[in-house]
N, C-alpha and C positions, 0 to 999 in steps of 0.2 A: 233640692239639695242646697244648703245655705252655704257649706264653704265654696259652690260654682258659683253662685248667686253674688257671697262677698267678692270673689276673684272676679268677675262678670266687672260688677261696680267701681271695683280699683282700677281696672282698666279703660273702663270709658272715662273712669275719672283723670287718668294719667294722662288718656291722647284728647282730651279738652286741655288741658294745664300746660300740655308742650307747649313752647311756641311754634311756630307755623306761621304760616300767613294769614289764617286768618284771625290769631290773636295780633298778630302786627299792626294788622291793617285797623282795627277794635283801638288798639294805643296810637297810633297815626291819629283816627279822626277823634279821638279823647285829647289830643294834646292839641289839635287844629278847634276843637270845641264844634264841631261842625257835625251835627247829626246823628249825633251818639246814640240815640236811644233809637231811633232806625237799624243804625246798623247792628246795634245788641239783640234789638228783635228778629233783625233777617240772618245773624249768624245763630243762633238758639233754634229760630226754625230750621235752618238748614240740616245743622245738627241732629233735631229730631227727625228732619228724614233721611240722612246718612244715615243714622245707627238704624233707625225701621229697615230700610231696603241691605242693611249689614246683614239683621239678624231674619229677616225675609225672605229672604232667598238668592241675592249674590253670590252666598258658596255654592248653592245649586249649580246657577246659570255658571258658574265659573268652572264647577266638578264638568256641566256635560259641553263647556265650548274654552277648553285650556287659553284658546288665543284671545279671549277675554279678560283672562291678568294679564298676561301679557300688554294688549293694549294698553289695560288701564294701567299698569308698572310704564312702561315707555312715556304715555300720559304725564304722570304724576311727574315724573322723573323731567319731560320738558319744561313741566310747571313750574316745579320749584327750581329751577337753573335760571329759568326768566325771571321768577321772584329773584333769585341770586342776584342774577344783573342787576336791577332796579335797586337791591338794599348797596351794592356798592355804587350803582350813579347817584343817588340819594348822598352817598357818605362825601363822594366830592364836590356836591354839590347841594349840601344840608340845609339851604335855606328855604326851600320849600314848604316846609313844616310851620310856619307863620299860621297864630294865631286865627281864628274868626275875630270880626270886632261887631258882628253883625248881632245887632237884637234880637232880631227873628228868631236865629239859634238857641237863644237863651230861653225862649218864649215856649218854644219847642220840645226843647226839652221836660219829660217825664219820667220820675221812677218809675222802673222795672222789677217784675220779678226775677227766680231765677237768682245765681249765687257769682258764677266764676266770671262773664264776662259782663254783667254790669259792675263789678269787683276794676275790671281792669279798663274797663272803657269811662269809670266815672273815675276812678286811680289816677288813670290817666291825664283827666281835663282838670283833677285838684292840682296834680302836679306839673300840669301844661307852662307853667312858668320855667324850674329850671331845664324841663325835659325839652324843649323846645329850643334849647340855646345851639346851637349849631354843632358847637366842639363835642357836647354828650350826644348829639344826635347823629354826629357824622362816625363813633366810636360803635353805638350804637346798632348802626347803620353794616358797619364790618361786621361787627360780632353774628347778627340775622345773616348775613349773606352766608358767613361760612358756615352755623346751622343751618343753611338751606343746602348748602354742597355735602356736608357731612350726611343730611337725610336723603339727598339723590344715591351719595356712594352705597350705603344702608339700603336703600329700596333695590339697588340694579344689583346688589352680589346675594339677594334672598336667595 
């Protein structure tokens, strides 16, 4: 049925594009220039095996063992508060984010395929100049945190 199909697509297309951690983390090592095309690879596989084991049977195993969201609600919900932490000790203290100066990086680096996170991860390392400056990173820095408490509040009142 092609309108499930399109609604299917708009949505995995929407929780790729949130930000989250792990687009964060994608623009972290794009602005540090440090391994980009690693991590665009190892978040794209992940990816394809979250959505496999989504549409796999997750709802199963979650229909016949309820305390299985559960966990993984509690889970998620530790995760991103800790990411919380970190984007605000980051913001007071935003100089971490320095640049690579190392060759190897550069050497290393390879176009990818794939659309959204070589988009943001190679975005990122063009923009690695002003994005990098402390002041934008330490604002930054706030704005992810309270997205990350705003989707714990959001995940714990489903």
């Amino acid at each position: 049925n092609m309108p499930i199909l399109l609604a299917g697509i708009v949505l995995g297309f929407s929780l790729i594009v949130a930000v989250g951690p792990q687009n964060v983390y994608i623009i972290k090592q794009g602005i540090r220039r440090e391994g980009i095309t690693a991590v665009i690879l190892a978040c794209t596989i992940s990816d394809i095996f979250l959505i496999t084991a989504g549409t796999a049977g997750v709802g199963v195993l979650v229909e016949q063992a309820p305390i299985v969201l559960e966990i993984m609600r509690w889970g998620g919900a530790a995760y991103l508060l800790w990411f919380a932490f970190r984007s605000f000790k980051d913001a007071i203290n935003p100089s971490s984010l320095k640049q690579s100066e190392s060759p190897e990086v550069a050497e290393q680096e390879a176009k990818t395929g794939g659309t959204w996170f070589p988009l943001l991860g190679y975005g990122a390392r063009a923009l690695s100049g002003p994005l990098s400056k402390p002041k934008v990173w330490r604002w930054l820095n706030v704005a992810i945190g309270f997205m990350m408490i705003g989707i714990v509040v959001r995940l714990l009142t489903m």
